[in-house]
C-alpha positions in Angstrom: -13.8 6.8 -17.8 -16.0 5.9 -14.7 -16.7 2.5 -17.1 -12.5 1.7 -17.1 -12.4 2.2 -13.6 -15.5 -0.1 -13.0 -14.0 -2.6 -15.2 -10.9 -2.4 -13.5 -12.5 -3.0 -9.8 -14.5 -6.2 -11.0 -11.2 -7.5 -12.3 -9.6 -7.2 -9.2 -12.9 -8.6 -7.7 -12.4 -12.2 -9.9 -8.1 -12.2 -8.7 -8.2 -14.9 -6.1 -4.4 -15.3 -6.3 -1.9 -12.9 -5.0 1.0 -13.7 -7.3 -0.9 -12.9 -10.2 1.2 -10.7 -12.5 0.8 -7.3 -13.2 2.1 -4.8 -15.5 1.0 -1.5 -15.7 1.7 0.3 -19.1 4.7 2.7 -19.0 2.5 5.9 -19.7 0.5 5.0 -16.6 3.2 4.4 -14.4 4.6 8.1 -16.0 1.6 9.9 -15.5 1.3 8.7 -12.0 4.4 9.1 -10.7 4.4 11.3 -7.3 6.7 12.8 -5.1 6.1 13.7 -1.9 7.7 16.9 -0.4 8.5 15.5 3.1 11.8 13.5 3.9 12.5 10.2 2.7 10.8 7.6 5.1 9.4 4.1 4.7 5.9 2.8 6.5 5.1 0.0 7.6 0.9 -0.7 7.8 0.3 -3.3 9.6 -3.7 -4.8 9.8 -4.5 -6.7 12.4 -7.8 -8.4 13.5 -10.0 -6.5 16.3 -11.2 -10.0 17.3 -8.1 -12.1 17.5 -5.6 -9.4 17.7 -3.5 -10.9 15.4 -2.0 -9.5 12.2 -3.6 -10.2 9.2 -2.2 -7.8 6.5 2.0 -6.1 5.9 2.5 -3.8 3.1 5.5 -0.4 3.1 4.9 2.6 1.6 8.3 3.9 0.4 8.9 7.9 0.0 11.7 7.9 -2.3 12.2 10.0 -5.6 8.8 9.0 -6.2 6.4 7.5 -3.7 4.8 3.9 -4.1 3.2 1.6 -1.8 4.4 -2.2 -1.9 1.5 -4.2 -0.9 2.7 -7.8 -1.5 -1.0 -9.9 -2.0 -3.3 -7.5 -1.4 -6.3 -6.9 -2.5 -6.7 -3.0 -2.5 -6.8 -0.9 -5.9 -7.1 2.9 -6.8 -7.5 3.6 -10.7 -5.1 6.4 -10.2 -2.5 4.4 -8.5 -1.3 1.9 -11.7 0.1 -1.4 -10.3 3.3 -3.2 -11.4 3.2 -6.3 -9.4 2.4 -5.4 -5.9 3.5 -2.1 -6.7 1.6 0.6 -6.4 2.8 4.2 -8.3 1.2 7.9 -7.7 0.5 7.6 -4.0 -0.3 11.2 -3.3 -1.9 12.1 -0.3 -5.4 11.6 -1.3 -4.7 7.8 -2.6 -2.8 7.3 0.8 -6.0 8.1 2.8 -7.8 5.4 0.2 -4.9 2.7 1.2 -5.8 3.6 4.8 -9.2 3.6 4.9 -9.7 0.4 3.1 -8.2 -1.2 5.7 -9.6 0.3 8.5 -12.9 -0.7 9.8 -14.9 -2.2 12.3 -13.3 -5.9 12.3 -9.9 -4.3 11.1 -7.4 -1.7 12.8 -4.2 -0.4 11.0 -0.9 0.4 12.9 1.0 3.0 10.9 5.0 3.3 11.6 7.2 5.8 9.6 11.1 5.8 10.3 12.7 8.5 8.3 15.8 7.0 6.7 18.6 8.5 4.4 17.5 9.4 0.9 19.7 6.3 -0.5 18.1 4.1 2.1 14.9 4.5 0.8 16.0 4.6 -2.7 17.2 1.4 -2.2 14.1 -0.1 -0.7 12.3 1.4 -3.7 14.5 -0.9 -6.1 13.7 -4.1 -4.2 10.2 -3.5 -4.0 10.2 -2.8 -8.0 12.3 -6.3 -8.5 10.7 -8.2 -5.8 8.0 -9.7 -8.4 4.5 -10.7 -7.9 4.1 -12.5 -4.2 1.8 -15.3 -3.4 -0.5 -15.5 -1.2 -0.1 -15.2 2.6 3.1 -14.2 1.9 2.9 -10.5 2.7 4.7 -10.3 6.2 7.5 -12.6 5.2 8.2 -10.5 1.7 8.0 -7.2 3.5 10.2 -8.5 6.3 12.4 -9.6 3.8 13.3 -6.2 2.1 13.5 -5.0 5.4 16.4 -7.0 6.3 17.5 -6.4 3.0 18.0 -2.4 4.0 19.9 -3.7 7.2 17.0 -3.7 9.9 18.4 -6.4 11.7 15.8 -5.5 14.6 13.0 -6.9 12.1 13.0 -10.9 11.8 12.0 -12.2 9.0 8.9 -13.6 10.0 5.3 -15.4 7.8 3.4 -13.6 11.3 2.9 -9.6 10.1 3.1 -8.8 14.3 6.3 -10.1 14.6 7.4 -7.8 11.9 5.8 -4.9 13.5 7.2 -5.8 16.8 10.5 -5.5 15.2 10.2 -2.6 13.3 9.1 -1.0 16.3 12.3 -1.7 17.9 14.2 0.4 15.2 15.2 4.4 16.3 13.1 7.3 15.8 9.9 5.2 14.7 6.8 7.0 14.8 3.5 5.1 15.4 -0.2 6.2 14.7 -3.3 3.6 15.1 -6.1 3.9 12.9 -9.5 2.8 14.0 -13.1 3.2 12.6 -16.7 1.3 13.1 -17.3 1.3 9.0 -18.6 -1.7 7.9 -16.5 -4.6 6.6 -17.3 -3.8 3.1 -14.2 -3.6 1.3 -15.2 -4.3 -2.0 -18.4 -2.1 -1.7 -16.0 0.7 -0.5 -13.2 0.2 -3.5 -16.5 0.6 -6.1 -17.5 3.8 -3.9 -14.3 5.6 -4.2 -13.5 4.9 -7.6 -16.9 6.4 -8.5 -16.3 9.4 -6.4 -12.7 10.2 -7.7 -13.4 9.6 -11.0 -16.5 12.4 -10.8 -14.3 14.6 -9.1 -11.4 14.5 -11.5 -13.8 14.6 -14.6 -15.5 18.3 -12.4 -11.7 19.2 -12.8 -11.1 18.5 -16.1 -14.2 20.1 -17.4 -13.3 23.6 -14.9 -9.7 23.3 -17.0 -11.3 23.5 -20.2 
């Protein structure tokens, strides 16, 4: 198992192109599938640049009848999260603090804003994340911005700048913000290796407790 998930990392370490497709068998995406006991919400991360200040990274996580994160050209991976496109399936808490922390370091911080929306709001959102197809590169702000105003956030513009789109969403009702920051090192790669291994040995201790 740890040798799949190894395998797995050094592909994603080779993918230069964010509209590379991706399509996760259907037994992965079944066995994956999460849903989260809190209200339906949607998420905006946004990364932005300690040194500039500007945003570098947009991505939603979407809690509807299951939970997933769209993370349009990114880089990040979790072997127990399959990935159709930039769709991410079985974000249960655990793999949510992965998403986090891999984007949260030194060089890096991560503003977190969850709206809660009606169940067929984020329902919705969770179809046009699932049909949005594979998106290229340095496109990330302007797709995510795009479903937003797809859901009827008119406050959010759609925007190639992932600040703007923050700045927007921030305008909506009843947003709640967190900021994430941490001094690890800008190792990102090194980390994704780290926590595969570690989760992997952890659910192979579980599965050997089962038996």
């Amino acid at each position: 198992m740890l040798r799949l998930f190894f395998g797995l990392v050094a592909a994603l370490m080779l993918a230069a192109c964010g509209a590379e497709p991706v399509w996760a068998p259907d037994e992965d995406v079944t066995r994956a599938r999460y849903s989260h006991d809190g209200p339906a919400s949607i998420t905006l991360f946004t990364v932005i640049s300690n040194s500039s200040d500007s945003g570098a990274h947009s991505a939603l996580m979407i809690d509807a009848s299951q939970r997933v994160v769209f993370d349009p050209a990114g880089t990040w991976y979790h072997p127990w999260a399959p990935e159709r496109n930039d769709v991410h399936f079985g974000i249960t808490p655990l793999v949510e603090q992965r998403y986090r922390e891999f984007h949260t370091r030194v060089t890096y911080r991560t503003v977190v804003q969850t709206l809660v929306v009606p169940p067929e709001v984020a329902e919705r959102a969770l179809r046009l994340a699932l049909d949005y197809g594979a998106v290229p590169k340095a496109h990330c702000a302007s797709s995510t911005s795009d479903i937003l105003q797809q859901l009827g956030f008119d406050t959010v513009p759609r925007s190639f700048f992932p600040r703007r789109v923050m700045e927007g969403f921030a305008r909506l009702p009843g947003v709640q913000t967190e900021e994430l920051r941490s001094d690890r090192p800008d190792n990102n790669l090194v980390l994704l290796a780290q926590r595969a291994r570690e989760d992997a040995a952890a659910l192979d201790a579980r599965m050997m407790v089962a038996r």
